[in-house]
C-alpha positions in Angstrom: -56.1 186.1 -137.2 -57.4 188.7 -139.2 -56.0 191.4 -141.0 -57.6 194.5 -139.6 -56.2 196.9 -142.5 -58.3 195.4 -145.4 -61.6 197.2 -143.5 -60.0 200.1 -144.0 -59.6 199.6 -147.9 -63.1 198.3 -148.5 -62.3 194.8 -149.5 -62.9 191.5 -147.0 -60.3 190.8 -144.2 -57.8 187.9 -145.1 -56.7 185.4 -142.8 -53.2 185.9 -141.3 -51.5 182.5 -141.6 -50.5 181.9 -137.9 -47.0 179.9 -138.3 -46.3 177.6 -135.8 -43.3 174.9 -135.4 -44.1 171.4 -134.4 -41.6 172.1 -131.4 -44.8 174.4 -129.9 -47.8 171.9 -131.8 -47.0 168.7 -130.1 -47.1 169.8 -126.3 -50.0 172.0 -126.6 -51.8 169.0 -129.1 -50.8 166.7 -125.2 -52.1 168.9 -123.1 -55.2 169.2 -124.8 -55.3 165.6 -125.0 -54.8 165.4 -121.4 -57.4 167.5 -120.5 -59.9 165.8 -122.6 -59.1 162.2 -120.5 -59.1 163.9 -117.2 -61.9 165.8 -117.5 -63.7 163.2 -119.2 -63.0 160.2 -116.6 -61.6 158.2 -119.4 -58.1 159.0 -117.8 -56.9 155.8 -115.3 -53.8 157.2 -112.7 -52.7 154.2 -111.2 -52.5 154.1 -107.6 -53.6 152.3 -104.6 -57.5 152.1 -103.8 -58.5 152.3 -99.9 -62.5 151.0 -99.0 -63.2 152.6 -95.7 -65.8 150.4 -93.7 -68.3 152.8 -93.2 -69.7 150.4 -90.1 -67.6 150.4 -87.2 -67.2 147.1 -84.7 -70.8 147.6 -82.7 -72.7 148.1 -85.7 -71.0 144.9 -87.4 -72.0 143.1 -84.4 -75.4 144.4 -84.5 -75.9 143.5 -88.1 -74.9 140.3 -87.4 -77.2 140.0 -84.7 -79.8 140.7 -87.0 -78.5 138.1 -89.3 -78.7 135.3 -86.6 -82.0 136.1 -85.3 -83.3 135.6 -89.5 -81.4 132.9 -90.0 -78.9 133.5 -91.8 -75.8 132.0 -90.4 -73.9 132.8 -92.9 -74.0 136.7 -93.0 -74.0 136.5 -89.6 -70.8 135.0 -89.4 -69.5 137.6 -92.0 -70.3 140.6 -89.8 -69.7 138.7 -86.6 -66.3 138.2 -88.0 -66.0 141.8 -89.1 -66.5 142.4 -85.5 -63.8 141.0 -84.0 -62.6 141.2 -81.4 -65.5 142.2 -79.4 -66.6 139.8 -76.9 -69.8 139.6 -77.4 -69.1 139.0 -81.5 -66.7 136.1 -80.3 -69.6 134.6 -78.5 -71.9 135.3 -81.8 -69.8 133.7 -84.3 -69.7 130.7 -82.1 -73.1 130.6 -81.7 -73.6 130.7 -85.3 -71.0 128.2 -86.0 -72.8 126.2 -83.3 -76.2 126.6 -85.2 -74.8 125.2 -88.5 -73.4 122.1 -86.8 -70.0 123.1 -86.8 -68.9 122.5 -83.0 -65.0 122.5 -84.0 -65.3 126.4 -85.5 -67.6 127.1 -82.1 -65.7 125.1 -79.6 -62.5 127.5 -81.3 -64.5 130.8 -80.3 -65.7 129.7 -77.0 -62.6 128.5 -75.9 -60.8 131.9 -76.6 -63.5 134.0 -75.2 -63.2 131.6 -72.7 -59.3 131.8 -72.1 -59.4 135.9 -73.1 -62.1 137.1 -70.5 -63.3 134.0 -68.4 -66.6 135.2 -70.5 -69.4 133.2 -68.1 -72.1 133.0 -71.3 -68.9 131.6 -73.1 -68.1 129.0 -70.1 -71.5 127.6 -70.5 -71.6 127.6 -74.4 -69.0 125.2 -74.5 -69.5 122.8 -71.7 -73.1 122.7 -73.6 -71.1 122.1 -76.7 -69.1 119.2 -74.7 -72.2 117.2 -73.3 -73.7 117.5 -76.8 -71.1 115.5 -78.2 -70.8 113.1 -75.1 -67.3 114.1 -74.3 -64.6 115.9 -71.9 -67.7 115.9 -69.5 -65.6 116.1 -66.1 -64.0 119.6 -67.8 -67.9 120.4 -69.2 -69.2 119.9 -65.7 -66.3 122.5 -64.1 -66.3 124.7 -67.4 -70.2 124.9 -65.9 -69.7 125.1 -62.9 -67.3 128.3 -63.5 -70.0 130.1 -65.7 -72.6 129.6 -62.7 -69.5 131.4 -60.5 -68.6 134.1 -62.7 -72.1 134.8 -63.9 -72.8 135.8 -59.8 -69.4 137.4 -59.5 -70.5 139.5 -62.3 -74.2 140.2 -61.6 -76.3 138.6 -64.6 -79.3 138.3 -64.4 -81.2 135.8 -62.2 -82.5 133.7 -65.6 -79.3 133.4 -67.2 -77.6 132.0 -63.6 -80.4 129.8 -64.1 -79.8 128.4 -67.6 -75.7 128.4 -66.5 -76.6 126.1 -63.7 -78.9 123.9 -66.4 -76.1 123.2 -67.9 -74.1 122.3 -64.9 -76.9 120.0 -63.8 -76.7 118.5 -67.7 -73.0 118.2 -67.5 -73.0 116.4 -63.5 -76.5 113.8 -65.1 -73.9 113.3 -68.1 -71.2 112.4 -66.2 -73.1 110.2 -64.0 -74.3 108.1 -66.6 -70.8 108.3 -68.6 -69.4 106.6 -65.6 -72.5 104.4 -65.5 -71.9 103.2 -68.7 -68.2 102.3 -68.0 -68.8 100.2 -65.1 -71.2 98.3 -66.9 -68.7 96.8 -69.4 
């Protein structure tokens, strides 16, 4: 602060010594402290961090889609997973797990698609599954059969009732020769 009165004399202001106690110093020196961090970003307040998704469940499954179709099964599975538990992302992520050559991670998803909505393209996936590997064909052939049933009962269209009753035939030609090749022995 300066002294005001030394104008009035003719001669250069002095300084006022400004006396303060270290009782007032050290809160005001914190404070300032604080305000440098804070508004500086250096500051870290501990607390919990919360990622919102900003995708919701159809886009996952659309990206994941996407993913497939490129091939690449392993993003797709990501955001088919993400997806859960949309039907239709079930029967994705076992479609992709079928593509790498993982039948145990597929047969998994088509059986709960399969057990959670009686899912006709779900039916077929996995008595397709079951003749590729040559076994359970009897269940194959009526977890077929069932997709051909539902896929009517639900109104797909005429090409995929088609493909459903492909498989059937598979499973039933399967079956024929399983039994074939038992009675030979």
């Amino acid at each position: 602060m300066l002294d005001d009165s030394s104008y009035a004399e003719g001669r250069a202001p002095r300084a006022r010594r400004l006396r303060l106690s270290l009782g007032e110093i050290i809160p005001a020196f914190f404070w300032v402290l604080f305000t440098i961090l804070v508004s500086s970003g250096c500051a870290v307040i501990p607390g919990v961090t919360v990622i919102d998704d900003p995708l919701d469940k159809r886009e996952h499954f659309e990206l994941g889609l996407a993913y497939e179709k490129d091939g690449e099964l392993e993003l797709a599975i990501r955001e088919y997973q993400a997806a859960d538990p949309m039907p239709m992302a079930i029967l994705g992520l076992g479609n992709a797990y079928f593509q790498q050559g993982d039948y145990k991670k597929a047969e998994a998803a088509y059986r709960r698609l399969s057990r959670e909505s009686g899912d006709p393209a779900a039916l077929n996936n996995l008595a397709f599954l079951l003749i590729i590997e040559g076994r359970n064909l009897e269940e194959a052939a009526r977890l077929a059969e069932r997709a051909v049933e539902e896929g009517i009962k639900r109104g797909l269209p005429e090409d995929q009732i088609r493909n459903f009753k492909s498989t059937y035939n598979q499973a039933q030609t399967a079956l024929m020769k399983s039994g074939a090749d038992d009675g030979g022995d």
